[in-house]
N, C-alpha and C positions, 0 to 999 in steps of 0.2 A: 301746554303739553296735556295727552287725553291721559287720564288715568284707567289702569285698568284691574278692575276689582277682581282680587287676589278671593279663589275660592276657598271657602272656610270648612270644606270637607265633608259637609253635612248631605251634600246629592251623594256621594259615594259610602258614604255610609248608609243611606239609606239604602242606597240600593246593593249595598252587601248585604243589610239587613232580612232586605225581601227575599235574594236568593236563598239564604238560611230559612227561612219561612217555609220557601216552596222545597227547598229538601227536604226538611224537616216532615210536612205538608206529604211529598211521594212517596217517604220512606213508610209512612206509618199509614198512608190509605191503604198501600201495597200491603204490609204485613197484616193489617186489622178491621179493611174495610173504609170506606168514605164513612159510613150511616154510623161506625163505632170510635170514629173518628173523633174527638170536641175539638176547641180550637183549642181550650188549657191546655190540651195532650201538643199538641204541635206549637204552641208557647213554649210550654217547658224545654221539648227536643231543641227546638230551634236559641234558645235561650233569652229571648226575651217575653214582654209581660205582651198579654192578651190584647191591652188595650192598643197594643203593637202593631197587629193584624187588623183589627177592626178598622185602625184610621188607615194602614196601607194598603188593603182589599174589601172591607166592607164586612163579609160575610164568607161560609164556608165555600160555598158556590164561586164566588170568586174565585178565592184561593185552585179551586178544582180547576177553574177554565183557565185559570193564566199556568194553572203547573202542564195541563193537556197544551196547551199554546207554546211554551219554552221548551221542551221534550219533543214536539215535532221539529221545531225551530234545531235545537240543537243550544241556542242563546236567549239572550232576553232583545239583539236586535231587533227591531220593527221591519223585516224584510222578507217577503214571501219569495216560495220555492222557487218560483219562475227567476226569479234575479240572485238565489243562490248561487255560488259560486263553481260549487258541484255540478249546478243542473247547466250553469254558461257553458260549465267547460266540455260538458256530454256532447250540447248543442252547436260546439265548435268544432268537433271530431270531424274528419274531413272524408270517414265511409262508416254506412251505416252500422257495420259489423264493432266498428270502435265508439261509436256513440253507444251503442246496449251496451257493451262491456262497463263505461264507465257510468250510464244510469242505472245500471244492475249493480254497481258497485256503489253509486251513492245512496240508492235506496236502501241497499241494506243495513246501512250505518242509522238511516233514519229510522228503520224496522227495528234497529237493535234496539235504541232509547224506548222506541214506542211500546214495545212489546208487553213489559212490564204492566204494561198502567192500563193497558186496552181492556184484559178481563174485569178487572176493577171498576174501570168507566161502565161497563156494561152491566155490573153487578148494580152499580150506583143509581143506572139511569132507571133501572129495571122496579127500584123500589123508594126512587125520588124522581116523579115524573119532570118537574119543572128541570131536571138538570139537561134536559131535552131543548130548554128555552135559552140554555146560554149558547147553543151554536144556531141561532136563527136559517128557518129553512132557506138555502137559493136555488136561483134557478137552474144552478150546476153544481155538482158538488167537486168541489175545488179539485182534489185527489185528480176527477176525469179533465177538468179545465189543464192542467198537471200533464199527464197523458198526452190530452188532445196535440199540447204544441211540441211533446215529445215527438208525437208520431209525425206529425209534419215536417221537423224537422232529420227524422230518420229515413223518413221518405222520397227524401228529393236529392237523396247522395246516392253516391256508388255501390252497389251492393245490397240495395235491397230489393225485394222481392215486387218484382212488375205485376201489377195489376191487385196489388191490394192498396184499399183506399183505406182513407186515414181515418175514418170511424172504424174502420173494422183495427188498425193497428192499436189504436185507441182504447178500445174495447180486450184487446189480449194485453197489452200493457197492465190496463187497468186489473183486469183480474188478476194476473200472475203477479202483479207488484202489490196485491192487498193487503193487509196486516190479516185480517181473518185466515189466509192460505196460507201466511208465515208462522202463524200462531196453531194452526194446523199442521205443520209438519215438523215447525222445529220444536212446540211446545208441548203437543200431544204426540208428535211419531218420535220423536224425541232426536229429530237431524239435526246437526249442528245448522247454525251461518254458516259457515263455508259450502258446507256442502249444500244449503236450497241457494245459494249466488252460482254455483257452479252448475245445476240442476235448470235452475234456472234462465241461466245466459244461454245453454243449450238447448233450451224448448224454444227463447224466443229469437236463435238466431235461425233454427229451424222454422219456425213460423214466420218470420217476417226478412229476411234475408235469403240471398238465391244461394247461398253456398253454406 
């Protein structure tokens, strides 16, 4: 008979651990800064001891790229946006007009988590240059990789707008779905989420769809 080794609990605790970490971790870069940030301070919040963090991330930098990493995510699964569940189901819509509705709607969910942490990261990267080194350059930036098979996808249904090619749909996704334009209207003009999803599914079904 095969035996089969009964787990002794210690992966799920840790990785309960880590998420406490990384709450801990966005709560307190958001109110007080990355730079003013120590890890003692995010030990304490989170509740355990330092040496805690060091052996499950290494360094603060880490901690920063796996909290920026689970916040876009939404989880700690291993699964980019193209095979999210959200972005399948956009790309399953059967006319173009109902694929923007639901990528306009799952973006915004992602906008929401993101929102918080974007001015932060930029504060951080602004006065720690190397935090620049944890998203290594490519030769796309995902976001538009993102877009691109949006727009292909929204393109080749019913209802969308004839003779616009898919860099160009690409290219207005990409901007109007940015965190920079959400954090510009709902952060500084002071609009809710609903109202840039709805502001927004109106421009782009204006721009990229025939009705």
């Amino acid at each position: 008979m095969i035996q089969v080794k009964k787990s002794d609990g210690r992966s799920e605790k840790a990785r309960l651990t880590r998420g406490r970490i990384l709450d801990a971790a966005g709560e307190l870069f958001v109110r007080d800064g990355y730079g003013a940030t120590a890890l003692q301070d995010i030990a304490t919040k989170a509740g355990c001891a330092v040496q805690t963090i060091y052996y499950s991330f290494g360094n603060k930098q880490t901690v920063l790229k796996e909290l920026v990493d689970r916040t876009i995510a939404g989880d700690d699964e291993p699964v980019a946006t193209l095979d999210r569940p959200w972005f399948r189901e956009a790309l399953a819509a059967e006319t173009a007009q109902e694929q923007l509705r639901r990528h306009v709607t799952g973006t915004r969910a992602v906008l929401e988590r993101v929102a918080p942490i974007m001015k932060m990261l930029a504060a951080a990267a602004s006065t720690h240059p190397a935090i620049g080194d944890l998203w290594p350059d490519q030769q796309e930036d995902p976001r538009l990789t993102v877009q691109t098979a949006a727009a292909a996808g929204l393109l080749s249904k019913p209802g969308a707008r004839a003779g616009v090619t898919v860099e160009h749909a690409a290219d207005v996704l990409f901007g109007l779905l940015s965190p920079e334009l959400y954090l510009l209207l709902v952060d500084e003009r002071h609009w809710t989420p609903a109202h840039w999803e709805k502001w927004t599914l109106e421009t782009l079904l204006h721009q990229l769809c025939g009705t």
